[in-house]
Structure formats: C-alpha cells, structure tokens
N, C-alpha and C positions, 0 to 999 in steps of 0.2 A: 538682295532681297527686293530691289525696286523693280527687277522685270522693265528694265528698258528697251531691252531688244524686242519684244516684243512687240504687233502692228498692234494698232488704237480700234483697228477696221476688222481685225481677227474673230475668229470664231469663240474664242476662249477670252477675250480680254474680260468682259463681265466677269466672269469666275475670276480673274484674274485682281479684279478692282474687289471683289467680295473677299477674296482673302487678304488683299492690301490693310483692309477697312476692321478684319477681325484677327491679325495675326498678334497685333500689336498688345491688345486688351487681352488676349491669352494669359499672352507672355506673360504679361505684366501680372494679373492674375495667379498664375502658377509660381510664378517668383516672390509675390507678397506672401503663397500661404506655403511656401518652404522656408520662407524665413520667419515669418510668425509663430509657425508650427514649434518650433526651438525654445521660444521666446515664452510660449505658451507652460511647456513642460518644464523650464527656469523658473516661471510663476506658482506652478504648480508645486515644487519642491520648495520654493521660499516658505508659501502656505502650509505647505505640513511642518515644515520647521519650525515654524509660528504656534501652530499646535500644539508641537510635542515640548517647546518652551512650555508653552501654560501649562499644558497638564505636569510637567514639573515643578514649574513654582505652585499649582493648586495642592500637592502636597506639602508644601512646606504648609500653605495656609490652611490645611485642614489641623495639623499638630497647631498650630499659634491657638488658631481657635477654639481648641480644646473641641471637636467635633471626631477626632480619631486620636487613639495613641500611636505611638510615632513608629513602634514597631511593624504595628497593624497597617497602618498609610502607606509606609514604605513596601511593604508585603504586597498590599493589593494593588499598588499603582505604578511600580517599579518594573513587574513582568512584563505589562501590558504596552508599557513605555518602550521597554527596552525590542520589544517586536516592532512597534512601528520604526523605533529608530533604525535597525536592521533593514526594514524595508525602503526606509528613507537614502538609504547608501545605496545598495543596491538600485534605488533606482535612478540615481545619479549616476552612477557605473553604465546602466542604459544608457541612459540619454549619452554619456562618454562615447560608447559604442558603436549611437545610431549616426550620433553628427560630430561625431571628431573629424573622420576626414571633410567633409561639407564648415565645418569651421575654420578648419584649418586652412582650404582653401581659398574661404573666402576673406580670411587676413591676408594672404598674399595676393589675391586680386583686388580687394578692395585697396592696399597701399601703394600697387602698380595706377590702379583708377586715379585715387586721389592725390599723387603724385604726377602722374602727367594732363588730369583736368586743371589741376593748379600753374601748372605751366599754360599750357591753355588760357586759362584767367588771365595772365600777367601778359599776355601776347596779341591781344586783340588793340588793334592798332583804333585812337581815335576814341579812349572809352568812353567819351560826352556823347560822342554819336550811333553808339553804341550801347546803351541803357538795355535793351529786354535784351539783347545775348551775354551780356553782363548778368543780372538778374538768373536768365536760363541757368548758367553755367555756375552760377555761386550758388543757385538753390539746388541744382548735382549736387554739390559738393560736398555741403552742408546735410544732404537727404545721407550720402554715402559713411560718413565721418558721427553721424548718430546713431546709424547701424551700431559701424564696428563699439561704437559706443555701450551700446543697449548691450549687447554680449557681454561684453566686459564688467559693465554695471552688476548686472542680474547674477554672474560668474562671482564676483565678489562679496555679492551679500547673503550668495549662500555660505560661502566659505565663515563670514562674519558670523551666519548664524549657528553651523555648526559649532564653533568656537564657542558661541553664549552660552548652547547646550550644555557645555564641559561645569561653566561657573557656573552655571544654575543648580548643577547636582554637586557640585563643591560645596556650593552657600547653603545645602541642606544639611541638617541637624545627624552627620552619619555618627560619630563622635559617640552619643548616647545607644547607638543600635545596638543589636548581639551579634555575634560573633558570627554567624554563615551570613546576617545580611550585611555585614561590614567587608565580607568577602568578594559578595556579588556587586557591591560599589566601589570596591578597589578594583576587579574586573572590569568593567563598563570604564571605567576612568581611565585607565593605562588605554584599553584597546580606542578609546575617541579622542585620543592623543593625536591622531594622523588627521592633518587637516581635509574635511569636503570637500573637492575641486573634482569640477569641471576641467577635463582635459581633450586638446585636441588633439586624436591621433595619437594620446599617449605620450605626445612632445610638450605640448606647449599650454601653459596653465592659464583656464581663460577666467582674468581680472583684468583690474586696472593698469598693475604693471605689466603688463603685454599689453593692453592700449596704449601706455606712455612709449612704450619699448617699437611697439608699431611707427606710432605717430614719427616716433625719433629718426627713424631708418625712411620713413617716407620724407620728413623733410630731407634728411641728407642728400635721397635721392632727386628731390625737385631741385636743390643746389646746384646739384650735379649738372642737371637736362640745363636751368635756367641760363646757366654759364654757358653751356655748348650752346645754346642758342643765340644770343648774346655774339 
C-alpha cells in the first residue's frame, strides 16, 4: 500500500500522496463504526432489560402499596411485559444473526493479533532505547485485548440480566393469584428458563468465559512462537 515503485516526478504521484494521506482515516473510521455498531445494539438490549426488570418489580410495588389489587396488577402489567420481553429475545437473536460471523471472526484474529503483537513486545532488542515503539506496541495491545473484552463484558451482562428477569417474577406475590393467571406465570417461567446469549455463529457463547477461554489459547499460543523464537 506504500506505492514505492512508483516515480516522485510522475504524473499521478499527487493522487497518489492524496490517497496515502486519506486511506488510512477511512479505514480507521469504518473499522471503529463496525465495531461500535455491535456494541451499541448490546447497550441497547442491556437498557430494555433494565426496563422490563422495573416494570416488574413496579408491580410488585403497586400490590405493597395497596394502590392495585394483586390480581388486577398482575392482569394489566403481565401482558404488556411479557410482549416486550418477546421482543427483547428476538432481538438478541438479530443481533446473533447480524454479527455472529463478524464476532466470531474477530475472536480468531484478534487472538492470532494479540498473540504475535506479544511476541513482538518481548522481542525488540534494547528496550531502554526503545521507549515510544515499546509504548506503540503495548498501546496495540491493550486497545486489542479491551475490544475483545467489551464483547464479552456486554455478552454477559445480558445473559446476567435475563436471569434477574426469572427472580424478579419469582419474588412476585403469584401464590395468592387465580387460577389462569397462575397459569400464565408458570408459562413465562418454564419458557425464560433458556439463558439470553449472544452467540457467535451459533458456536461460541460471547461472555466472559470465552474471553478467559480466548485469552488462554492466545497465551498458549505466544508460548509456543516465544520459544521458537528463542
């Protein structure tokens, strides 16, 4: 991409120095808002999650407060719940869909990156004399290694919050209901049994333990290069 063959004296080098000058900041560009993008719609499902927590525990607190009776609460706020929740899966199923493979790949080139940048690190001869490509190359690293992070993060605190879902409609008062709305929360409860996950590709469950599970296979692998180099 440096166009060295080319003359300095040419007809074209200008174009040539113009795209030098803006290939780079594209790139870069396009690459920050395909990752962000992911990052963005994992924030967005945390926040409805958040949501549809409260407006569950706000039935429990309408019954405390003697402000609705319990059957009534449950009646008018149970429907409504149980449709976002619906759309809350489904649209974690999307997001599954849009960037599993895009995740997925990016756990295997991000662990090939930050496996031979680390090697790299440990190889630059003289590292007193060498301070800003030291620097350079630990702040790679570290920029790489918060990514895969941030996925993983986001990946498990949906799954965390799906799960809170379950005990929140647990800790409600079903016990005193009648008889078809005791039906409709034995329903809802069995079928949000199946944990929330983000999947990549339909293989690989993105949380923390596939970051640890990452990270583990990437050191093995700098072990590996480190020794042959060695």
């Amino acid at each position: 991409m440096d166009f060295i063959f080319f003359d300095a004296d040419g007809r074209y080098f200008n174009f040539l120095c113009l795209y030098q000058i803006l290939y780079k900041p594209v790139i870069l560009t396009i690459f920050s808002a395909m990752q962000t993008m992911r990052w963005a719609f994992m924030l967005c499902t945390i926040s409805q999650l958040d949501v549809l927590i409260y407006n569950f525990e706000n039935m429990k607190e309408l019954v405390k407060a003697g402000n609705c009776e319990i059957n009534e609460a449950f009646k008018d706020g149970f429907k409504k719940n149980i449709v976002h929740h619906c759309a809350i899966i489904q649209f974690v199923n999307t997001i599954g869909r849009a960037f599993g493979g895009q995740i997925l790949l990016f756990f295997m080139i991000n662990s090939f990156i930050i496996c031979t940048t680390a090697v790299q690190f440990f190889s630059i001869p003289n590292p007193l004399n060498n301070i800003m490509e030291l620097v350079w190359i630990f702040g790679f690293l570290f920029i790489m290694i918060i990514m895969l992070y941030i996925d993983c993060y986001f990946g498990t605190i949906i799954t965390e919050k799906g799960s809170q879902i379950s005990m929140t409609v647990y800790c409600f008062p079903w016990i005193d209901l009648k008889q078809d709305l005791k039906k409709q929360f034995i329903i809802f409860f069995v079928r949000n049994q199946q944990d929330l996950v983000i999947n990549a590709s339909k293989l690989i469950p993105v949380s923390m333990t596939t970051f640890r599970k990452v990270m583990n296979w990437t050191y093995k692998g700098f072990a590996v290069l480190n020794q042959m180099r060695k």
